[in-house]
C-alpha positions as CSV (number, residue, x, y, z in Angstrom):
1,X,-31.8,-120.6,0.9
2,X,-29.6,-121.9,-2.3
3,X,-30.8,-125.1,-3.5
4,X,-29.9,-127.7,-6.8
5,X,-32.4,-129.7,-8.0
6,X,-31.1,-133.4,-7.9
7,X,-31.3,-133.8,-11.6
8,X,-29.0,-131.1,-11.5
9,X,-26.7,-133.1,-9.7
10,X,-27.4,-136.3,-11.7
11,X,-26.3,-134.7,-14.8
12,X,-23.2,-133.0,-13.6
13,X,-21.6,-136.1,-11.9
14,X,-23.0,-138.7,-13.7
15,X,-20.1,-139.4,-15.6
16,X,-17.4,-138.6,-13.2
17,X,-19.3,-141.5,-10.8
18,X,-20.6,-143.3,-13.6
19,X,-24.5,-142.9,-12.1
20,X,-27.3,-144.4,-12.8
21,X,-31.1,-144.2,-12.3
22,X,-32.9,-147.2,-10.9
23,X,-36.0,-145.6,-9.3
24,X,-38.1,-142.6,-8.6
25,X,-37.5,-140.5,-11.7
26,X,-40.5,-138.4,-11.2
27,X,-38.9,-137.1,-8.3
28,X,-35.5,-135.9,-9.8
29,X,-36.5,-132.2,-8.9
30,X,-36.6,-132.8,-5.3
31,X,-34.4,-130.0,-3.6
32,X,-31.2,-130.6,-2.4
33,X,-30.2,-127.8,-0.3
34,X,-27.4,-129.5,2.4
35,X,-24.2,-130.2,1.2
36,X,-23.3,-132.8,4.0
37,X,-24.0,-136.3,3.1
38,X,-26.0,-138.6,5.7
39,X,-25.6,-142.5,5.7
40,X,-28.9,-143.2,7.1
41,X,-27.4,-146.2,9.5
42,X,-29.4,-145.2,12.3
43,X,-32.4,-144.3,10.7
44,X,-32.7,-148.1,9.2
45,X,-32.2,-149.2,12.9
46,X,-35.5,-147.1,14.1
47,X,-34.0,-143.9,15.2
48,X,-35.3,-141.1,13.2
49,X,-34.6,-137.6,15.3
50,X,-31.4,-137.3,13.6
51,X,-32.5,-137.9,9.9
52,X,-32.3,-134.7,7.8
53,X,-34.2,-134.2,4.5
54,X,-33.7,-132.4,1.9
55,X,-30.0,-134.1,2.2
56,X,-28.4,-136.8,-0.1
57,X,-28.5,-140.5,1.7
58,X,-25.8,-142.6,0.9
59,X,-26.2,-146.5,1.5
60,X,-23.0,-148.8,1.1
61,X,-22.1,-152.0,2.0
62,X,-23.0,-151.4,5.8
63,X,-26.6,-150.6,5.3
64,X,-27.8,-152.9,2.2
65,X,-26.1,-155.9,4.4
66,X,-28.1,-154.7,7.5
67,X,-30.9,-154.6,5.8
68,X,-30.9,-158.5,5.1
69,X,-31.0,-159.3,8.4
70,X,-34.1,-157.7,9.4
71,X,-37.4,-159.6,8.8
72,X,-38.6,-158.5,5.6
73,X,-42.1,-156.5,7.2
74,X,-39.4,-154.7,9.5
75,X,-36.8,-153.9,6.7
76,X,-40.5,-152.7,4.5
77,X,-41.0,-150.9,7.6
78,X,-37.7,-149.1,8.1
79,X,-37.7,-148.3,4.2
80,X,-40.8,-147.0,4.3
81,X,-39.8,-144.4,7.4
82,X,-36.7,-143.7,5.3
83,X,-38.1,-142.9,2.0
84,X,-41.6,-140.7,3.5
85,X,-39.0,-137.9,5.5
86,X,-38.1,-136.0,3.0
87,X,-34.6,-137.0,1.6
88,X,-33.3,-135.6,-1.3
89,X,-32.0,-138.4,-3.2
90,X,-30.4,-142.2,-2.1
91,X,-27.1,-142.9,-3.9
92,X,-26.0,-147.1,-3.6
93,X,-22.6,-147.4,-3.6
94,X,-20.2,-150.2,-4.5
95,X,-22.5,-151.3,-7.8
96,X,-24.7,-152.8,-5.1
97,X,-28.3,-154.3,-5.8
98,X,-30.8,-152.1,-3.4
99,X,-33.9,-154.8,-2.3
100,X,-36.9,-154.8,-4.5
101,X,-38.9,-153.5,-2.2
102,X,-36.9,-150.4,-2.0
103,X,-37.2,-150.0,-5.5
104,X,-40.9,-149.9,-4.7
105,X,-40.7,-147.6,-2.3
106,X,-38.7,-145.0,-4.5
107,X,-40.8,-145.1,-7.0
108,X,-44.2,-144.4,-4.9
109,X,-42.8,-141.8,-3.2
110,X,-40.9,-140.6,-5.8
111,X,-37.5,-140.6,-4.0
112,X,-34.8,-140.7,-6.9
113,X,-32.4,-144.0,-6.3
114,X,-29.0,-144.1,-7.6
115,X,-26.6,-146.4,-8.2
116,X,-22.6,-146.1,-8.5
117,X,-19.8,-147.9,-8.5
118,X,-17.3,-146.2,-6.3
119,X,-17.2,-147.2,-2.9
120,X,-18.3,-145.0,0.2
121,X,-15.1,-143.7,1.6
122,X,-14.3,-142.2,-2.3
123,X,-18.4,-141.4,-2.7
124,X,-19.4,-139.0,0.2
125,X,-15.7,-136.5,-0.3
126,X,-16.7,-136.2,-4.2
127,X,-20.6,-135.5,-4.0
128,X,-19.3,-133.1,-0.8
129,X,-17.4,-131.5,-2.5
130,X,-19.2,-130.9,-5.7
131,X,-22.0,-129.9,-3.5
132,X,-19.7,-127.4,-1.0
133,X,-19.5,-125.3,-4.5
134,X,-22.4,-124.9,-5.7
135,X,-24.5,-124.5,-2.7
136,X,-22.2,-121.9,-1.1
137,X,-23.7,-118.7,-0.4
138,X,-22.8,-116.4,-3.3
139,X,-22.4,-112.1,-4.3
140,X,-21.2,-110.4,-6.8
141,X,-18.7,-107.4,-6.7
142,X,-17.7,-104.8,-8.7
143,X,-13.9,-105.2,-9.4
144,X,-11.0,-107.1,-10.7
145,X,-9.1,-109.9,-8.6
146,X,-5.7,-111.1,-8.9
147,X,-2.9,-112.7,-7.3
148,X,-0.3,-111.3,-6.0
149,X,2.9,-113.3,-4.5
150,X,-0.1,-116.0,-3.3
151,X,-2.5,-113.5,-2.0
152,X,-5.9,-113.1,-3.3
153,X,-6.6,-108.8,-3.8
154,X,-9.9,-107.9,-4.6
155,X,-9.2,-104.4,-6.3
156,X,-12.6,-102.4,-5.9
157,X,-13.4,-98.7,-6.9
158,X,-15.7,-96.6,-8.9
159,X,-16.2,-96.8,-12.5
160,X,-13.3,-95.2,-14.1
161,X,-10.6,-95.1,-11.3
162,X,-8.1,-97.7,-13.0
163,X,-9.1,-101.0,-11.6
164,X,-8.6,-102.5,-14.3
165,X,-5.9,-100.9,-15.7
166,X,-4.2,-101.6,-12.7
167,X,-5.1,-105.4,-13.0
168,X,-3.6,-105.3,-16.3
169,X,-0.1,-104.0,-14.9
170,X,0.0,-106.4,-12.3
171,X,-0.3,-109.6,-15.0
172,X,2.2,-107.8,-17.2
173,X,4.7,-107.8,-14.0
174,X,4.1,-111.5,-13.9
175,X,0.7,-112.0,-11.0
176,X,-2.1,-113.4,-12.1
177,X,-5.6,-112.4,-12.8
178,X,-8.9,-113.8,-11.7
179,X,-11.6,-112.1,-12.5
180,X,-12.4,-108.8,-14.4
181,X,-15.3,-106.0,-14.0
182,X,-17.4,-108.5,-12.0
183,X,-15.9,-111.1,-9.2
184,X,-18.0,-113.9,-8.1
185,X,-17.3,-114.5,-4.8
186,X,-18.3,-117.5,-2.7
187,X,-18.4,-118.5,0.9
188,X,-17.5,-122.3,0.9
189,X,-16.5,-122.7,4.6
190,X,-16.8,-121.1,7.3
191,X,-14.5,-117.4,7.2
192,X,-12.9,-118.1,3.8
193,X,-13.8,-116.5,0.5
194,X,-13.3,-117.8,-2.6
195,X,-13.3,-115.1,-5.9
196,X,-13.7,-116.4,-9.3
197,X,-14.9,-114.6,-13.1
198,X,-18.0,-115.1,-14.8
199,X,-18.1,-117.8,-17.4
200,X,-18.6,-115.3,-20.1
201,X,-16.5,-112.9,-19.8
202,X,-13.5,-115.5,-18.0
203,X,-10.2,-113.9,-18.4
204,X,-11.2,-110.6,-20.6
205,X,-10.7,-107.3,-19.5
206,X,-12.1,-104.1,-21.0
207,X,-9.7,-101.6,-21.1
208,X,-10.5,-97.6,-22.2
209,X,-9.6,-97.1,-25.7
210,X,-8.3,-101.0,-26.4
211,X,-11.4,-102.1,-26.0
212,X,-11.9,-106.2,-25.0
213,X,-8.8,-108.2,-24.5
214,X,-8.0,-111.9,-23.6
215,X,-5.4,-112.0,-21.0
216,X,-5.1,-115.7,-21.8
217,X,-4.3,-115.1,-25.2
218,X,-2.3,-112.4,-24.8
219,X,0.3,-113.4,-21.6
220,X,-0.7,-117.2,-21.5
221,X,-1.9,-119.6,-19.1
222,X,0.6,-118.9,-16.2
223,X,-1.1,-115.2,-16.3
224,X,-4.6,-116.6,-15.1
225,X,-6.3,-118.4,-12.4
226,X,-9.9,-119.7,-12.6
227,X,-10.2,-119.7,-8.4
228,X,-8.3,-117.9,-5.7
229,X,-9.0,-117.5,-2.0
230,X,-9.8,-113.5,-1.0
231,X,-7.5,-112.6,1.6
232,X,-7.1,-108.8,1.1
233,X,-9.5,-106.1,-0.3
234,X,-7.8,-103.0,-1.7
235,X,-10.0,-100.1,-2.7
236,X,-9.4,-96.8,-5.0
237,X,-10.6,-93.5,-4.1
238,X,-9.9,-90.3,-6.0
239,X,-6.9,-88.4,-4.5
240,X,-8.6,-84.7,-2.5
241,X,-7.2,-82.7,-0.3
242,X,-9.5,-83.5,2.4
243,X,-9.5,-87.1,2.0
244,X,-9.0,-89.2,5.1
245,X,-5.9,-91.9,5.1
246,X,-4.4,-94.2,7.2
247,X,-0.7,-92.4,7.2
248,X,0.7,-95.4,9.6
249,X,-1.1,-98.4,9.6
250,X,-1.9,-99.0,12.7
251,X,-5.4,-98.9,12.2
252,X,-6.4,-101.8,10.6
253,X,-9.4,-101.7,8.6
254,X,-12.0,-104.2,7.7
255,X,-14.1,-105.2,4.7
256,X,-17.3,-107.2,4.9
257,X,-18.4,-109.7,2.1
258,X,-20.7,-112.4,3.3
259,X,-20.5,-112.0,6.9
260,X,-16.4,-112.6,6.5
261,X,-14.4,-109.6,7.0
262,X,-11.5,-109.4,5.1
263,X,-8.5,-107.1,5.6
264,X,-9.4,-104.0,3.8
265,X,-7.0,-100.9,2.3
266,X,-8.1,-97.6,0.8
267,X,-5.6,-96.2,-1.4
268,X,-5.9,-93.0,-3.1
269,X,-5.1,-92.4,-7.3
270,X,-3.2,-89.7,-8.6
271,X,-1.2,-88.9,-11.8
272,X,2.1,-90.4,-11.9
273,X,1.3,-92.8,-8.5
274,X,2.8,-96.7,-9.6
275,X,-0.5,-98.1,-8.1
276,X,0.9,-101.6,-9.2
277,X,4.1,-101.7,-7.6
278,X,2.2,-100.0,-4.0
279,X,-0.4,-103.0,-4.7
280,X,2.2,-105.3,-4.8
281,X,4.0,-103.9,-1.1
282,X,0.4,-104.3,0.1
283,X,1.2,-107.8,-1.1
284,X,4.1,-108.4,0.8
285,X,3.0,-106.0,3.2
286,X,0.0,-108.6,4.2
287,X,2.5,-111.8,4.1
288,X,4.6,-110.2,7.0
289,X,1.8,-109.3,8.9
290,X,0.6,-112.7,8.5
291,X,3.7,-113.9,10.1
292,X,3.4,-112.1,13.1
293,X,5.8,-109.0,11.8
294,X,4.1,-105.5,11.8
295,X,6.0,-102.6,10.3
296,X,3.9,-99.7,11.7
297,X,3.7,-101.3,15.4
298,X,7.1,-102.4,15.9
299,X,8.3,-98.7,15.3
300,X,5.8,-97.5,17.1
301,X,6.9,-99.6,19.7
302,X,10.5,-99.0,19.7
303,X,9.4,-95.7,19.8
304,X,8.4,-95.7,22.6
305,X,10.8,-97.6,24.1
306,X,13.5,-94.9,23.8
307,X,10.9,-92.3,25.0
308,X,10.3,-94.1,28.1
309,X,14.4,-95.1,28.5
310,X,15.4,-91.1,28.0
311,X,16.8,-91.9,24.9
312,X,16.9,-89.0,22.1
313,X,14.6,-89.4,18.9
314,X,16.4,-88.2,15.8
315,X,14.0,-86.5,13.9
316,X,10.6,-86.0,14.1
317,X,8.6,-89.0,13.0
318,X,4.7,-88.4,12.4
319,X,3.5,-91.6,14.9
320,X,0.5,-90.0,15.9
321,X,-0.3,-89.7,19.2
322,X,1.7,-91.7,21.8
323,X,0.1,-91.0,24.9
């Protein structure tokens, strides 16, 4: 299971929340491997069953105030409870002073207390959403991903077959590319896919006998994106004569990355095949079908419509089999 240490987390936001350490340093390396935030109101009030660890506790206004009303062996009692479960971390909000007691208690148990000054309602969505990223479940693919018209295509294929190249045309026609050669791809909610590039090698592209270039530098910032949401996955396969294609359609296929499948297209390469412009149909292909319209079924449809009416076909359209 993916976990961050919570000096990991400490140093990455520290400045954005303007953090600070008041107690149990010598536990900064506890896990943190939920990115849900808990305010542990309930917990203080006796009721435990509900109080995950290895989460981040938030305490605002609410809880410090509640506190102060409990005799202070009860509140030493609830604090206690609180700080031996397990919990990653306890974050004060609103600049608020924690009791000392609590302080006490951090440090023993080597729970790491820390203080900001934002208030909850603006606390819990950052450290959420900071922790959404870099706790979602993660792979890595072979390929390049761009956007096209809005829609995120994951171009995969052997080494060799033009994935690349292809990537390249489709920034030079005015899309927008991701990620090159490898695509890290994360799962941040449930069903969505996020791709993005490596740090090292963000926005280069090795291409046969140019060797590395930097899109950035070369078409500008419009031409790149640091983040884009997978929607379709196309793949490139050498062209044979006994390969197996859909020829209408209507079979749609599916890709599987992270337990989220992802509409998926195999597309054969041949000499003298604009495999950027067909990417770019798939494109528009894939915001039709998104609105309900479907090329290859409305014909086949209508199709047979007129068969069932008695109304002559002209021609002899390869629909498969109707029956």
């Amino acid at each position: 299971m993916i976990s961050i240490a919570v000096r990991y987390l400490y140093e990455h936001i520290r400045e954005d929340l303007d953090l600070e350490v008041l107690a149990g340093e010598g536990g900064m390396d506890r896990a943190i491997r939920i990115a849900r935030i808990q305010k542990p109101g309930l917990a203080l009030a006796g009721y435990l069953d509900q109080l995950h660890s290895e989460r981040v506790q938030v305490l605002g206004q609410t809880e410090i105030s509640y506190l102060e009303t409990l005799e202070p062996e009860l509140a030493a009692l609830r604090m206690e409870q609180l700080c031996s479960t397990g919990v990653s971390c306890l974050i004060i909000a609103k600049g608020l002073s924690p009791p000392k007691i609590l302080l006490e208690l951090c440090d023993h148990h080597k729970v790491p207390l820390l203080r900001t000054q934002e208030v909850t309602s603006s606390l819990i969505p950052m450290v959420t959403t900071y922790l959404e990223d870099v706790l979602a479940p993660e792979s890595k693919v072979h390929g390049s991903l761009v956007d096209v018209y809005g829609v995120g295509i994951l171009i995969m294929g052997k080494s060799g077959i033009g994935k690349s190249e292809c990537a390249l045309g489709l920034v030079e026609r005015g899309h927008r590319l991701v990620g090159d050669d490898v695509v890290v791809i994360r799962r941040k909610v449930p069903g969505v896919l996020f791709g993005s590039a490596e740090d090292l090698i963000r926005y280069h592209m090795e291409i046969r006998g140019l060797g590395i270039i930097n899109i950035k530098d070369l078409f500008g910032v419009s031409s790149i994106r640091r983040e884009k949401k997978i929607e379709l996955a196309v793949e490139l396969v050498e062209w044979l004569k006994d390969l197996e294609v859909d020829r209408l359609g209507l079979d749609e296929q599916t890709y599987s990355i992270l337990g989220v499948d992802i509409p998926y297209l195999k597309i054969p390469v041949r000499p003298a095949r604009d495999l950027t412009m067909i990417i770019e149909v798939a494109a528009r292909n894939h915001l039709l079908r998104r609105m309900g319209y479907h090329a290859a079924v409305d014909l086949e449809r209508e199709h047979r419509e007129k068969i069932k009416n008695g109304t002559p076909v002209k021609g002899k359209p390869d629909l498969g089999s109707l029956e």
